[in-house]
C-alpha positions in Angstrom: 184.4 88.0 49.9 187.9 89.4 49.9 188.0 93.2 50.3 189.5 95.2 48.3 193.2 96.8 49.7 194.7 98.5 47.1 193.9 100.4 44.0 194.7 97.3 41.9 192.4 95.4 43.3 189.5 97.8 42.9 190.3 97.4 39.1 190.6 93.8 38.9 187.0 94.0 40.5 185.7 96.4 38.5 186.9 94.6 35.3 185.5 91.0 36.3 182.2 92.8 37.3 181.8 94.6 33.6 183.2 91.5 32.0 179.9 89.8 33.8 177.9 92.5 32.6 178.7 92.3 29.2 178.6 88.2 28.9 174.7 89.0 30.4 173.7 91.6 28.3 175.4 89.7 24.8 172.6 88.7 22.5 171.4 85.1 23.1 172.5 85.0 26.2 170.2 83.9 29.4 170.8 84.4 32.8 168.6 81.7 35.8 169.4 83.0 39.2 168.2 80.6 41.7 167.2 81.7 45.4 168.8 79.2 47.4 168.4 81.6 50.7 167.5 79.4 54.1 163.7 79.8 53.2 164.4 78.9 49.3 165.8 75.6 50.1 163.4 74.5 53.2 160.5 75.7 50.3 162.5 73.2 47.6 164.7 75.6 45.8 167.9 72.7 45.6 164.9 70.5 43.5 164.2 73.2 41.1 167.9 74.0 40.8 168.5 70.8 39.7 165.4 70.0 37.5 166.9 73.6 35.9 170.7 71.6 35.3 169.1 68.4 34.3 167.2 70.2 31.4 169.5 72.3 29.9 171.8 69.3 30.2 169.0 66.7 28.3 168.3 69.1 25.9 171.5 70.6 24.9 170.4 73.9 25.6 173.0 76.7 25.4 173.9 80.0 26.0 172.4 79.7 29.7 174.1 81.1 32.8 172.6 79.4 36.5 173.4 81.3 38.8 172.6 81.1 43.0 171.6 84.1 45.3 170.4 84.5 48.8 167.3 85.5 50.0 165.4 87.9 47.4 162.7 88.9 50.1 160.0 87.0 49.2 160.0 84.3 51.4 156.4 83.3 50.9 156.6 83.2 47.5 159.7 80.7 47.6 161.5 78.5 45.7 162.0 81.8 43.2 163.5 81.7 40.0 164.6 84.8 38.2 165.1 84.7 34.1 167.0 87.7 32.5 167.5 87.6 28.5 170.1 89.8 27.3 168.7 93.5 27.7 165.1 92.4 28.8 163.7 93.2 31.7 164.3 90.6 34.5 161.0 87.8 34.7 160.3 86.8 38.3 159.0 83.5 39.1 157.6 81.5 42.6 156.4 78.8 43.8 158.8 76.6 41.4 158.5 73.4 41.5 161.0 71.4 39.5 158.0 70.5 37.0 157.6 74.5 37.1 160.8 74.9 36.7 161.4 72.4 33.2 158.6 74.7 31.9 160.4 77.4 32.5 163.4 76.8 30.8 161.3 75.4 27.4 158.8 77.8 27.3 160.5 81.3 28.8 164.7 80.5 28.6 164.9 78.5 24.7 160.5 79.7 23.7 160.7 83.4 24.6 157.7 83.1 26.4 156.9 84.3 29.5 154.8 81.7 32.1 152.1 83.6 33.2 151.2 81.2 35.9 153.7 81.3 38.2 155.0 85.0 36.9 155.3 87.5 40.3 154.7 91.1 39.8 157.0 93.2 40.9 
């Protein structure tokens, strides 16, 4: 990541970071953030991430940002998955498989309905 040098740059950060916060928050809109840490991809994360791309791809699903982060700290837990809808609070998910993981996005991401199953308290 580039640091920041001047004041110019702290406000061209600070404008892409609430432009980002406002796309999240906007009605409709879902967020999937994907651990793809060093634990998240030996556990399978790289299968779920693309069994999450292949879905909202075959069934024109909209509206959904995939994101990728690095370890979230739950290493046994792993492949996570985390869902945030608009100004809901933030579903956390492991052990995703990419089976899991199509389930997630019908049921939770396009249903509105949490999976209990696989759903890690927090």
């Amino acid at each position: 990541m580039p640091g920041i040098k001047s004041l110019e740059d702290l406000k061209k950060a600070r404008e892409e970071a609430l432009k980002k916060r406002e796309l999240k928050a906007a009605s409709g809109t879902a967020q999937v953030i994907v651990g793809m840490g060093t634990c998240g991809i030996a556990a399978g994360a790289r299968d779920a991430m693309k069994a999450i791309l292949e879905t909202i791809e075959t069934d024109a699903i909209s509206g959904v940002i995939v994101t990728q982060t690095g370890c979230i700290g739950l290493c046994e837990k792993e492949p996570i998955v985390q869902v945030v809808i608009g100004e809901q609070p933030k579903v956390t998910y492991g052990k995703v498989t990419p089976e899991v993981a199509r389930r997630i996005m019908k049921e939770h991401v396009t249903g509105g309905k949490v999976v209990e199953s696989n759903k890690i308290n927090l």
